[in-house]
BANULO-868967 format. One line per 10 residues: number of its first residue (from 1); their letters; for each residue y, x, z of C-alpha. Coordinates in Angstrom, 3 decimals, decimal comma. Example, Ala and Ser with C-alpha at 12.3 -4.5 7.8 and 13.67 -1.06 7.14 Angstrom:
<sites>
1> as> -4,500/12,300/7,800 ~ -1,060/13,670/7,140
</sites>
This chain:
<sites>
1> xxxxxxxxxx> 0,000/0,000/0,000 ~ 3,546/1,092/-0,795 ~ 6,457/-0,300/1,056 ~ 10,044/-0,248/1,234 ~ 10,333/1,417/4,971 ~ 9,525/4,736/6,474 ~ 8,046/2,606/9,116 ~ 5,217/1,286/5,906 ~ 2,899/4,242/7,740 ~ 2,156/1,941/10,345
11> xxxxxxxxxx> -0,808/0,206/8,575 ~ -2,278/3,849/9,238 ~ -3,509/2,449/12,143 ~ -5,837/0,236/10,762 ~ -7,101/2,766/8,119 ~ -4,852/2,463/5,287 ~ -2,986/4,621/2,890 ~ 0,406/2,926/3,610 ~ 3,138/4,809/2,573 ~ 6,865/4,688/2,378
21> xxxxxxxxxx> 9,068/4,576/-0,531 ~ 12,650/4,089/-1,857 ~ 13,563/0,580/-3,104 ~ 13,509/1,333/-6,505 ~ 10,343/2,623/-6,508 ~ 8,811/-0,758/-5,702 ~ 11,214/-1,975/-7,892 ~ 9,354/-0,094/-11,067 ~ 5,737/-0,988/-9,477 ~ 7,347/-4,871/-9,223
31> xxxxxxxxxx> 8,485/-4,456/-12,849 ~ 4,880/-3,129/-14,172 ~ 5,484/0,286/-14,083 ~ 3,215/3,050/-12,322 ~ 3,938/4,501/-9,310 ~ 3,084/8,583/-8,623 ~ 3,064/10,822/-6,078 ~ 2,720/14,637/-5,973 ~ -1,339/14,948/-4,577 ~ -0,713/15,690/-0,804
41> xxxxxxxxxx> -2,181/18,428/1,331 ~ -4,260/17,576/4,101 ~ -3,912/17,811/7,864 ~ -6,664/17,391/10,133 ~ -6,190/16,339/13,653 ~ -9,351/16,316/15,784 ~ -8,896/14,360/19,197 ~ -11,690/15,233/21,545 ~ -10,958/14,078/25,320 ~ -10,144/10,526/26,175
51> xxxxxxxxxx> -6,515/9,310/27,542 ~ -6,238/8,691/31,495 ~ -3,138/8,543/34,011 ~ 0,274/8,306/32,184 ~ -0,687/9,748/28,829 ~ -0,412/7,573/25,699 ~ -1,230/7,161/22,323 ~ 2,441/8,189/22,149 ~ 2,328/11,122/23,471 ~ -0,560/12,450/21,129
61> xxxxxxxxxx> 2,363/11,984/18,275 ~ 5,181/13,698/20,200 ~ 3,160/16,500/20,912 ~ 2,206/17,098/17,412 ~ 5,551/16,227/16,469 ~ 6,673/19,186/18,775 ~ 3,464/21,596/17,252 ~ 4,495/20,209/13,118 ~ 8,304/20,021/13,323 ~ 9,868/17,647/11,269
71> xxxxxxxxxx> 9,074/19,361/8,025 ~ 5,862/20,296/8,843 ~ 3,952/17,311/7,437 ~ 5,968/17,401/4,026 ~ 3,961/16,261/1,416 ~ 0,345/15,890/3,450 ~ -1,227/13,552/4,610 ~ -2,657/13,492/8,207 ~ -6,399/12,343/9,158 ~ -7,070/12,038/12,936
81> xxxxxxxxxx> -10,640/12,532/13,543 ~ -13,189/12,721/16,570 ~ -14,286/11,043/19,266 ~ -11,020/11,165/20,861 ~ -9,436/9,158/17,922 ~ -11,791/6,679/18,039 ~ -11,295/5,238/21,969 ~ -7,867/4,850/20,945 ~ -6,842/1,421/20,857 ~ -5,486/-0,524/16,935
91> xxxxxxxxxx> -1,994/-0,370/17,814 ~ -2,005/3,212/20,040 ~ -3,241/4,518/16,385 ~ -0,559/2,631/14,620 ~ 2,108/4,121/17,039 ~ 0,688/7,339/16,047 ~ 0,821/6,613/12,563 ~ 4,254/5,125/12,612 ~ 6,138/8,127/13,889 ~ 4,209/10,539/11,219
101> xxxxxxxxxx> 7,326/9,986/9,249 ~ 9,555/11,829/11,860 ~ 7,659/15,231/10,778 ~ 7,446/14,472/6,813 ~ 4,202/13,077/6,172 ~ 3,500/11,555/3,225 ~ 1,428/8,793/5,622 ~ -1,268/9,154/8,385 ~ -4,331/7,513/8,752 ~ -7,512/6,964/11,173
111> xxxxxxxxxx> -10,470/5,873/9,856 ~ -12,093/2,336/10,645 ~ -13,886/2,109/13,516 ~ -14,336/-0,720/16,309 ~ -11,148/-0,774/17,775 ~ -9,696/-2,338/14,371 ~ -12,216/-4,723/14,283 ~ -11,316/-5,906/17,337 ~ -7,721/-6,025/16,908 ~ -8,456/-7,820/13,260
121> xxxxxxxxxx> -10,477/-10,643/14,844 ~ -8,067/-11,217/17,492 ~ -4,981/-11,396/14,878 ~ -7,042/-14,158/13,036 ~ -8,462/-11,782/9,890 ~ -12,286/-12,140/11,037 ~ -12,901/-12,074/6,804 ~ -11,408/-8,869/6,607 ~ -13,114/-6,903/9,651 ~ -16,365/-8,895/8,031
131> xxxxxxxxxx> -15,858/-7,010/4,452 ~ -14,702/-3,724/6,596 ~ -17,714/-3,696/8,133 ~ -19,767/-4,036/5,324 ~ -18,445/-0,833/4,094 ~ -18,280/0,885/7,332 ~ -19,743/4,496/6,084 ~ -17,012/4,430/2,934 ~ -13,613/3,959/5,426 ~ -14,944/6,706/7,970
141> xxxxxxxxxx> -14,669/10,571/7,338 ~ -18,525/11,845/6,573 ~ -20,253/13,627/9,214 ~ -19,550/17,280/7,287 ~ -16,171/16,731/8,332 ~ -16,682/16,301/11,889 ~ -19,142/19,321/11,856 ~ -17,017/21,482/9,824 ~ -13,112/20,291/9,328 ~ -11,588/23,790/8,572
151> xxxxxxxxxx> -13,916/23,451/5,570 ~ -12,065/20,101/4,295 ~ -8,453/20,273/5,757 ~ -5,641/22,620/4,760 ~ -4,625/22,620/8,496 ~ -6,643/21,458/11,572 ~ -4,945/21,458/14,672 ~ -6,986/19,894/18,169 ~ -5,729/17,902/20,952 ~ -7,208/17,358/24,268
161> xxxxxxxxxx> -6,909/14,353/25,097 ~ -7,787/14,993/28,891 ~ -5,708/17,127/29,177 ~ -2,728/15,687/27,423 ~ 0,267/15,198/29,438 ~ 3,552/12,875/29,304 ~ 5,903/14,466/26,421 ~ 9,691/13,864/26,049 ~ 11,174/14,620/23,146 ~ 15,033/15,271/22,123
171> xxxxxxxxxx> 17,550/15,070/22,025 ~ 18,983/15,238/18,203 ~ 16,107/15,196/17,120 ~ 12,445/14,211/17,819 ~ 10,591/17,296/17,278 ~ 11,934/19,095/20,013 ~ 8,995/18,307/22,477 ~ 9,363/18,902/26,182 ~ 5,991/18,407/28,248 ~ 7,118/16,345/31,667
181> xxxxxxxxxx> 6,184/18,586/34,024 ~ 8,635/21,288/32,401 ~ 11,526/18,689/32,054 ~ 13,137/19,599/35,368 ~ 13,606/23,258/34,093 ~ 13,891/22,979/30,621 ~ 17,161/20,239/31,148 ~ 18,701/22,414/33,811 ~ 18,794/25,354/31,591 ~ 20,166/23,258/28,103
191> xxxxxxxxxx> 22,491/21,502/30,202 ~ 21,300/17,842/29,479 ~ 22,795/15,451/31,308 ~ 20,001/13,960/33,565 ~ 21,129/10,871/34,691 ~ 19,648/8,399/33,034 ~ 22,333/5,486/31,661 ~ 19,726/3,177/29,588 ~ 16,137/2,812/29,343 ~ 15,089/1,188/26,003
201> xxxxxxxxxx> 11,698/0,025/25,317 ~ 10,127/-2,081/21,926 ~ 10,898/-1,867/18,033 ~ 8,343/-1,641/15,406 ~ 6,807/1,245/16,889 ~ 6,413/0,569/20,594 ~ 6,008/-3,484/20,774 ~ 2,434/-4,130/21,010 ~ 1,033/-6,151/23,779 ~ -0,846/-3,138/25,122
211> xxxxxxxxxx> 2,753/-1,422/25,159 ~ 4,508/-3,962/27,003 ~ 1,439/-5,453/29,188 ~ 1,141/-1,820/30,501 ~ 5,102/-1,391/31,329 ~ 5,062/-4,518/32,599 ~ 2,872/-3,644/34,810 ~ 5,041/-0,812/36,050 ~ 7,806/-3,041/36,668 ~ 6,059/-5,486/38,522
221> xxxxxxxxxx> 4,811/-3,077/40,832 ~ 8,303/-1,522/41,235 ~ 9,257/-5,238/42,318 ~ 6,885/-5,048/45,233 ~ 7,718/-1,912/46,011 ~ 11,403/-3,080/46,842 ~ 12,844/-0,737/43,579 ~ 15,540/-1,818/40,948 ~ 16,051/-0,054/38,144 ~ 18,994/2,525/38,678
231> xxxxxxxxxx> 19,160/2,576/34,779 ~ 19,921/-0,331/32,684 ~ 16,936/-1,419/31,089 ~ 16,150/-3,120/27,823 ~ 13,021/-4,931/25,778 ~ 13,401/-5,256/22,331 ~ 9,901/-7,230/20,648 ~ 8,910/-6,415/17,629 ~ 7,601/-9,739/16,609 ~ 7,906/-13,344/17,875
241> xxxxxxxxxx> 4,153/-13,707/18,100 ~ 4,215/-10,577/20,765 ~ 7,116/-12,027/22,451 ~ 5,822/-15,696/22,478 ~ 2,809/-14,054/23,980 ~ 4,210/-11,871/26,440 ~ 6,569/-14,548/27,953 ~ 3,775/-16,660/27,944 ~ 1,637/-13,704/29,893 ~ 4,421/-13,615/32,274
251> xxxxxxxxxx> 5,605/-10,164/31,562 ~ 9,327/-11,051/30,514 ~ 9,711/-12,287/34,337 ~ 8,208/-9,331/35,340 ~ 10,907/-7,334/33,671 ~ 13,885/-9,799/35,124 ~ 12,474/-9,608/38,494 ~ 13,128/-5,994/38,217 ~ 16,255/-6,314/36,846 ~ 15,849/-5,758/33,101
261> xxxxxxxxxx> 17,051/-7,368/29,794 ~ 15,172/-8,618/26,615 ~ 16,558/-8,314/23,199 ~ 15,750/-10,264/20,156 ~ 13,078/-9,706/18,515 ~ 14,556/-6,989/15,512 ~ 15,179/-3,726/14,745 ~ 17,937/-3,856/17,650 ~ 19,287/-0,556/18,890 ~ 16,751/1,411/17,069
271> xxxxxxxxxx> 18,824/1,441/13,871 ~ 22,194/0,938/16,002 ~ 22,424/-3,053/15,882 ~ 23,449/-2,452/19,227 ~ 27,055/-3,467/20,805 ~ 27,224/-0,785/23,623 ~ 30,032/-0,884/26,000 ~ 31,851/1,878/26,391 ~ 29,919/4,086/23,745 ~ 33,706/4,019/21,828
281> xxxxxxxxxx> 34,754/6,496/24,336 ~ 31,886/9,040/23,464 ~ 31,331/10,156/26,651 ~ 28,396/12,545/27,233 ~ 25,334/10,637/28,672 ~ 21,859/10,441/28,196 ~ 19,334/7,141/27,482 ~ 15,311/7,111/27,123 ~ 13,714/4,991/24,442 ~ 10,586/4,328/22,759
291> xxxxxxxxxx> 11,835/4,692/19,453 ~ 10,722/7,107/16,728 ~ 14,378/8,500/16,102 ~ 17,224/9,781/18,176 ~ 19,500/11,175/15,461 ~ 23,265/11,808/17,018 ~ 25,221/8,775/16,962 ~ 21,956/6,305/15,471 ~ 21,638/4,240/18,241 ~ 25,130/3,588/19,537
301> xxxxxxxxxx> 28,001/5,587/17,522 ~ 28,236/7,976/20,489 ~ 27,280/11,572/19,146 ~ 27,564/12,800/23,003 ~ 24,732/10,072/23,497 ~ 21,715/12,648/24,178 ~ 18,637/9,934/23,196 ~ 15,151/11,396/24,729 ~ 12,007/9,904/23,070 ~ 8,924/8,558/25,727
311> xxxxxxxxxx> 6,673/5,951/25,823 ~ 7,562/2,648/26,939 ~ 5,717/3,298/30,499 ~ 7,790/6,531/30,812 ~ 11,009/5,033/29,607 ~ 10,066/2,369/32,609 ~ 9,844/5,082/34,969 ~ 12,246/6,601/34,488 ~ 14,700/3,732/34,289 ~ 13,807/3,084/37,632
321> xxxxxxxxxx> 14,686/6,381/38,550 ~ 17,780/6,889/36,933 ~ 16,882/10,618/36,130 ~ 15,665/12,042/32,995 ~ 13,554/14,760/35,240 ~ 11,603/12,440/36,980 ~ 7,838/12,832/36,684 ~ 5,801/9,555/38,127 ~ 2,930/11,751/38,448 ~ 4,590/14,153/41,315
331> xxxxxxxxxx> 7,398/12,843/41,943 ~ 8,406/9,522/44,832 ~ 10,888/6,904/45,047 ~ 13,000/5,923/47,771 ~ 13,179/1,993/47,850 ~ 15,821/-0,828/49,599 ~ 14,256/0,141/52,841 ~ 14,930/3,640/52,672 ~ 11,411/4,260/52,089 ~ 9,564/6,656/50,126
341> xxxxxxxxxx> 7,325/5,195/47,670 ~ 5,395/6,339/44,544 ~ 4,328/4,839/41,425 ~ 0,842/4,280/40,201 ~ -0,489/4,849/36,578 ~ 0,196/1,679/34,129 ~ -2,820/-0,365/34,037 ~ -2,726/-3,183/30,760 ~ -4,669/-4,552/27,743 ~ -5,235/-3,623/24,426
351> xxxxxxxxxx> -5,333/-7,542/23,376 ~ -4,338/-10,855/25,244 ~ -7,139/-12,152/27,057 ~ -6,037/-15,474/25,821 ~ -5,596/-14,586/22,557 ~ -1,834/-14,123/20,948 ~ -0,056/-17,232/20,533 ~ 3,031/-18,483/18,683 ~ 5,108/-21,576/17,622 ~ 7,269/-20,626/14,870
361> xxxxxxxxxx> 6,658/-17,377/13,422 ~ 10,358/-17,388/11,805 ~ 9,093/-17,261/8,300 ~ 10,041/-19,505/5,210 ~ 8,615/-18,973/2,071 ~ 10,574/-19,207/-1,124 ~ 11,096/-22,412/-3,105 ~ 8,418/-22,410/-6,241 ~ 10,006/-25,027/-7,804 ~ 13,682/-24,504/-8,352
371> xxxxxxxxxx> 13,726/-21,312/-8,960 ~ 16,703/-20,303/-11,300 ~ 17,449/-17,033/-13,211 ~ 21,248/-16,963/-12,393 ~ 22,366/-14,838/-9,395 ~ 25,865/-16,024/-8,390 ~ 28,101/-13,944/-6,367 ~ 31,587/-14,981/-5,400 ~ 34,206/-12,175/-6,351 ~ 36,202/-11,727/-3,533
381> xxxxxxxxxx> 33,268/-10,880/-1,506 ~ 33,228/-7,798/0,990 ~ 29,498/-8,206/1,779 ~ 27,823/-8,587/-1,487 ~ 28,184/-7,312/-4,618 ~ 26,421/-7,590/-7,971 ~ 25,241/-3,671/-9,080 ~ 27,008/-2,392/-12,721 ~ 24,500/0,211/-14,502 ~ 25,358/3,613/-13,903
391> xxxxxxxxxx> 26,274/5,656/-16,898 ~ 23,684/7,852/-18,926 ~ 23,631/11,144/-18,856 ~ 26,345/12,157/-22,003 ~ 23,806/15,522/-22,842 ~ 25,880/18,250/-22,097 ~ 26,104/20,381/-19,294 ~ 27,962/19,405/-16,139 ~ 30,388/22,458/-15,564 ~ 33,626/22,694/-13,471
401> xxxxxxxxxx> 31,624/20,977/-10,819 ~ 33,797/21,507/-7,033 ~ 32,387/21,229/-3,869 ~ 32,624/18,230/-2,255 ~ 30,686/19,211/0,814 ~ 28,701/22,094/1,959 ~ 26,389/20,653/4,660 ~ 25,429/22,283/8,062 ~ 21,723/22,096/9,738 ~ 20,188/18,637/10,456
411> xxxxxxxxxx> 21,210/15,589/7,496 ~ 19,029/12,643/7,856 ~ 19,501/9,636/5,560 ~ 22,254/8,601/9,072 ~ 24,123/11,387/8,648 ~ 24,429/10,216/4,631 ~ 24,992/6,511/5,380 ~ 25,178/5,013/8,537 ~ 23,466/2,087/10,126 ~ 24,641/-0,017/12,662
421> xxxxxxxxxx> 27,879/-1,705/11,838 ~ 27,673/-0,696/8,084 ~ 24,066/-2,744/7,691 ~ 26,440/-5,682/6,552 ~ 27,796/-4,193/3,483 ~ 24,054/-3,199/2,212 ~ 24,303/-5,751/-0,367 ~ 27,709/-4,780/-1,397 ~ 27,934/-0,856/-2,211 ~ 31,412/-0,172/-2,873
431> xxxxxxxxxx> 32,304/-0,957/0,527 ~ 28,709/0,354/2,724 ~ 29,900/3,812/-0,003 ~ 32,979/4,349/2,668 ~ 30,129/5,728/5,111 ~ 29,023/8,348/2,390 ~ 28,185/11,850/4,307 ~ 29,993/10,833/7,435 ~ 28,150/12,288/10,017 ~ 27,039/15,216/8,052
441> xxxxxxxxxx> 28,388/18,767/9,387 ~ 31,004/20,185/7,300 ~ 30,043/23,993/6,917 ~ 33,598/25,306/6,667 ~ 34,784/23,704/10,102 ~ 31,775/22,358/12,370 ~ 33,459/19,488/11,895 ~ 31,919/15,356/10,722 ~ 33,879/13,305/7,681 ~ 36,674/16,406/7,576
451> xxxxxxxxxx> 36,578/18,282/3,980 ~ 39,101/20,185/2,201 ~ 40,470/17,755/-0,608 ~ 41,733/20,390/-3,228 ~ 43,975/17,410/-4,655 ~ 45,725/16,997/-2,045 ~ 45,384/19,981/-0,098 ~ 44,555/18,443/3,179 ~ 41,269/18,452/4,888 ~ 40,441/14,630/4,571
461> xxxxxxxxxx> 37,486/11,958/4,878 ~ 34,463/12,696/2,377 ~ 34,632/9,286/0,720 ~ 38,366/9,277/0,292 ~ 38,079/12,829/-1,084 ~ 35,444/11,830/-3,216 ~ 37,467/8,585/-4,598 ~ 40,268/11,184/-5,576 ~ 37,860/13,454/-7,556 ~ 36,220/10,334/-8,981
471> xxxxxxxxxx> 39,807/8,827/-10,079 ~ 40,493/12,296/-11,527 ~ 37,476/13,003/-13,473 ~ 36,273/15,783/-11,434 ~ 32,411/16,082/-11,458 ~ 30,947/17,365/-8,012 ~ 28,640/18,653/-6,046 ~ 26,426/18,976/-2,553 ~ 24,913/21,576/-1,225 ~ 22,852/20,929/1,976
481> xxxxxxxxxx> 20,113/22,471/4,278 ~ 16,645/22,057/5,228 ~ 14,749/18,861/5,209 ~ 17,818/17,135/3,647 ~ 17,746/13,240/3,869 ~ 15,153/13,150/6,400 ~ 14,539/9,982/8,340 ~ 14,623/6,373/7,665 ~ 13,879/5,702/3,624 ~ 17,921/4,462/3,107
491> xxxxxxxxxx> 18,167/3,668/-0,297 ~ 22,299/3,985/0,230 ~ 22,058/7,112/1,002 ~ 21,290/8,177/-2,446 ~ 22,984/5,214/-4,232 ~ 26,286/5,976/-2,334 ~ 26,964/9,272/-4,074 ~ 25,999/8,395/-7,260 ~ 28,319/4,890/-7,298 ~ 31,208/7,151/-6,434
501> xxxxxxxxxx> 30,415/10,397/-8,879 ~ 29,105/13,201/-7,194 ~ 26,725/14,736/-9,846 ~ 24,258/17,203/-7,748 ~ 22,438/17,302/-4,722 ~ 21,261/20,797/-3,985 ~ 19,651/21,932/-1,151 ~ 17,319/24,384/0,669 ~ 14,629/21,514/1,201 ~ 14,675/17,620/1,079
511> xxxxxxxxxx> 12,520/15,222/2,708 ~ 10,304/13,627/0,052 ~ 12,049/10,166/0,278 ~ 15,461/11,143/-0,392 ~ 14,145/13,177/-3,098 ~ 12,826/10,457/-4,949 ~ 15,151/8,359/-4,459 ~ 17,843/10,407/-5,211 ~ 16,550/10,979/-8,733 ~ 15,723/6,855/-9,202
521> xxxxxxxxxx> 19,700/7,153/-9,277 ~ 20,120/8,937/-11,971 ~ 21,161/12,229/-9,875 ~ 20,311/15,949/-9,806 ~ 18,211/16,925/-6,846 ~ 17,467/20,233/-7,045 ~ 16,642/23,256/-4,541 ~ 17,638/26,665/-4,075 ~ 14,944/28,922/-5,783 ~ 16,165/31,847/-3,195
531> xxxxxxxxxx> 17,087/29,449/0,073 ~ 19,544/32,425/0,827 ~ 21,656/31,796/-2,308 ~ 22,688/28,488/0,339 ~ 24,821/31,680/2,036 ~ 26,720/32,442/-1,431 ~ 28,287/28,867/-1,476 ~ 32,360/29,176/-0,354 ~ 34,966/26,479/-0,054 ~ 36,600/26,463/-3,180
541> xxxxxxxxxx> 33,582/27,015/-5,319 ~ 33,332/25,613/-8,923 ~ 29,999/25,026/-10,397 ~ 28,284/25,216/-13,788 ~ 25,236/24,639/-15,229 ~ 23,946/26,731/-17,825 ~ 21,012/24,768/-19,761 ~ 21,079/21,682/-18,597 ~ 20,701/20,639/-21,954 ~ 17,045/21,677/-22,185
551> xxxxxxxxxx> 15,869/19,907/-18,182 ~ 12,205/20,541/-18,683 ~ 9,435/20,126/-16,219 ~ 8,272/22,947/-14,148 ~ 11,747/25,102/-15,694 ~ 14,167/26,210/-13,669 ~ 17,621/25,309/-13,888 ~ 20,776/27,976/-13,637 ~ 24,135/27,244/-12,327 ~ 26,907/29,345/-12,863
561> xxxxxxxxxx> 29,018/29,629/-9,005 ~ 32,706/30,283/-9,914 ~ 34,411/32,072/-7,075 ~ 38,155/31,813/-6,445 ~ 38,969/35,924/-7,197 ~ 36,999/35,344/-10,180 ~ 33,808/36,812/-9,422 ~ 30,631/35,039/-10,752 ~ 27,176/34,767/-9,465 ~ 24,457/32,976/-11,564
571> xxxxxxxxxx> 21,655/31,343/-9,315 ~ 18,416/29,451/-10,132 ~ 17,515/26,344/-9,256 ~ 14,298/24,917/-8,913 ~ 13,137/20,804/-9,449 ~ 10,330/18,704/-9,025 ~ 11,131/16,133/-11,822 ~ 8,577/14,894/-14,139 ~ 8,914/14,117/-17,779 ~ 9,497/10,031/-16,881
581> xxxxxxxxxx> 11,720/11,324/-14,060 ~ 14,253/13,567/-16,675 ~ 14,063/10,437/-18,483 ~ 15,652/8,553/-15,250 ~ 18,675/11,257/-15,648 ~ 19,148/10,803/-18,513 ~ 18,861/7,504/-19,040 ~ 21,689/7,218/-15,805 ~ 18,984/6,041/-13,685 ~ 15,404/4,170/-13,951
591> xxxxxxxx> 16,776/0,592/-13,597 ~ 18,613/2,021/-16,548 ~ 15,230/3,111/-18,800 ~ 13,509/0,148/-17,635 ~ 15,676/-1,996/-19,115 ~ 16,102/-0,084/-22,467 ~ 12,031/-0,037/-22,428 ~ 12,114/-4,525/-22,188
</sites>
């Protein structure tokens, strides 16, 4: 399955190739078109051990988050394996799964065992689990593989499970993976703020009724223990037929009782649909949350917000301590009575003993019958917007290219387009363009949204720059780091620069999304052949290409760099577009070819 969502690796858990893509990619497969994908690498992960005490499913994928980095999946695939993997619970695998995206994989994937039977029978698919099982042997890895994985994987890396301890990842980013027991030191010495503002718990990746049963459970025995939460605390479902079933369960009152609030059932704070008081004032401060990412300034604006990554029963905890460095394994509590008290492990369920229930499931399905071809939009406005085809590629080389923005470190698909407040204008991409490269690090000046505008000579706004070299017929270009456009599968975030002219995208690395997308558009995305040549790239730059004019596969490109004394430097640049691909460029984008092909 392909989806629309960097969050489509979910259905990993319940052994599927599920795996994310850019808008326009379904689009093409929508439209009768293939779909490709360069053959991934494999990754291994064999889970021996079984889970006990605090230690979650979750903490399986933070720790190999912390072992991979978030580049260190790029274009593989990762198979959990072993007797470890298979006492994991359906959704603890699809946690798993889900956050594979935060360290590049292509997808992850378990193989079907008894756990996903059970979860499919209690969902109401007892046909499916019926032809699963039928075929048992054929969704499993073979025995050889168990025996001998170095033999089958490009990479095997093994987990205890035993063993395995709470992680905490973050903050910035969540491959920086702190074990719980070294939290105490590790803040102390990076200067994280440790007291603990907001616990949030839920999304699509934490929301299962194990998840919630078993930090409900926490809660309610805080309750009797006479504790409140010194953090504010937060449940965000991920489905009505969980939260139906939880409040029916009774584990919504155990979160009131202790003090806590539940959120809608969406995407919520995770993708910073989240009105935060006080967040305007960007004060340093630190919040816990289930959630796969904790990008600066992605869940509230705030890019002094340090975000920490746990599971929901740790992000419970420690909301009821108030401090990031407290470990419910060690450490006590003093409650209302002044005295000291300590936590037990979560106990829960995998699935409702009753089943899961629900009333209205929230969906409606589209009208068959008058169905009409005619998309009207009214003019005037400001949150939709009917697209205009981007122009084809004229054949010539693109020279006198300037520099719009050299980017610093970390860009994820938030640092290129914003969520939260901007989610409104999705459908209308002039406006949702005024967050182009906003939070992206400006080279030349540490600095977010402040460039040198060469027009005007002040150091301005990227997107207002950008208008003015897009109103002046000046072609340009971006340079950026590693693992550019990492993250959630944006569409904008490629779509944004090419609506408002910027002609290249090179970079050290990019995230395989953002890649892809970037050349549905219509755009150059293209890497440094040498990643050092990123070093020769100054301010006032100009750029152009050589022999653009004959964009082959597997040839590399050159591009002239123009310096201001009027010295030259001629760098290569490498690309991993196909033949159909350099027919999206130069057709101005694949929306564009398709329709010339109807």
């Amino acid at each position: 399955m392909i989806g629309t969502d960097s969050h489509t690796v979910n259905a990993g858990g319940l052994g599927m190739i599920a795996i994310g893509v850019g808008g326009a990619d379904a689009v093409d497969v929508m439209a009768g078109m293939p779909w490709e994908l360069k053959f991934p690498k494999q990754i291994g992960i064999h889970l021996i051990g079984e889970l006990n005490g605090w230690a979650t499913a979750k903490d399986i994928i933070l720790k190999v988050a912390g072992l991979l980095t978030v580049k260190g999946g790029t274009d593989s695939v990762i198979e959990y394996f072993g007797t470890g993997a298979e006492k994991l619970s359906c959704t603890g695998k699809a946690t798993i799964c889900n956050m594979g995206a935060e360290v590049g994989a292509t997808t992850s994937i378990f193989g079907y065992d008894n756990q996903m039977e059970k979860y499919l029978n209690s969902t109401g698919r007892e046909s499916v689990s019926k032809l699963a099982n039928a075929v048992k042997e054929n969704l499993q890895a073979d025995k050889d593989i168990f025996n001998n994985p170095e033999e089958f994987y490009d990479e095997v890396l093994e987990i205890d499970l035993s063993k395995l301890e709470p992680y905490i990842n973050g903050p910035f980013t969540p491959d920086k993976s702190t074990p719980i027991s070294e939290m105490n030191a590790i803040a102390l010495a990076e200067n994280w703020p440790t007291k603990v503002a907001v616990g949030l718990i839920g999304s699509c990746t934490n929301s299962s009724y194990e998840d919630i049963s078993r930090s409900a459970s926490i809660a309610k025995q805080a309750t009797k223990l006479g504790l409140k939460t010194k953090a504010k605390l937060t449940i965000t479902p991920g489905s009505e037929q969980v939260r139906f079933t939880i409040e029916r369960d009774g584990f919504i009152d155990d979160f009131k009782n202790l003090g806590a609030e539940v959120f809608a059932n969406a995407c919520g704070p995770c993708i910073g649909q989240w009105y935060r008081t006080g967040s305007e004032k960007k004060e340093k401060n630190t919040i816990v949350h289930s959630f796969n990412r904790n990008f600066a300034k992605r869940a509230d604006g705030n890019p002094n917000t340090h975000a920490f990554v746990a599971s929901p029963e740790i992000v419970t905890a420690i909301a009821i301590a108030g401090d990031l460095t407290f470990n419910p394994i060690t450490d006590s509590l003093v409650n209302i009575k002044g005295e000291k008290v300590k936590l037990d492990p979560p106990t829960g369920f995998e699935l409702p003993p009753q089943g899961f229930d629900v009333k209205d499931l929230g969906f409606q399905a589209p009208d068959t019958k008058n169905i009409s071809k005619e998309i009207v939009v009214n003019f005037k406005s400001d949150r939709l917007q009917l697209l205009t085809p981007f122009s084809s590629w004229n054949r010539e080389n693109i020279i006198d290219m300037k520099l719009l923005i050299k980017v610093k470190g970390k860009c994820t698909t938030d640092h290129i387009s914003m969520a939260g407040p901007w989610l409104k204008y999705r459908g209308h991409l002039d406006n949702i363009s005024e967050n182009m490269l906003t939070g992206a690090i400006n080279f030349y000046n540490n600095q977010p949204n402040l460039i040198m505008n060469f027009l005007s000579g002040k150091y301005e706004a990227v997107p207002t720059t950008q208008r003015q070299y897009q109103i002046a017929g000046i072609p340009t270009l971006v340079v950026g780091d590693e693992n550019y456009g990492e993250g959630s599968s944006r569409e904008h975030a490629a779509m944004e620069p090419r609506f408002l002219g910027v002609k290249a995208v090179l970079v050290r690395s990019f995230a395989r999304i953002h890649e892809t997308n970037l050349k549905k558009q219509g755009m150059l995305a293209l890497t440094f052949s040498n990643p050092n040549d990123y070093n020769l790239i100054k301010e006032d730059d100009l750029f152009d290409f050589l022999d653009l004019t004959n964009f082959k596969e597997n040839k590399e490109l050159h591009l002239k760099i123009r310096h201001k004394d009027n010295s030259e430097k001629i760098i290569k640049c490498k690309h991993s577009f196909n033949k159909t691909q350099i027919d999206w460029f130069k057709a101005g984008s694949a929306l564009n070819l398709i329709r010339s092909q109807q």
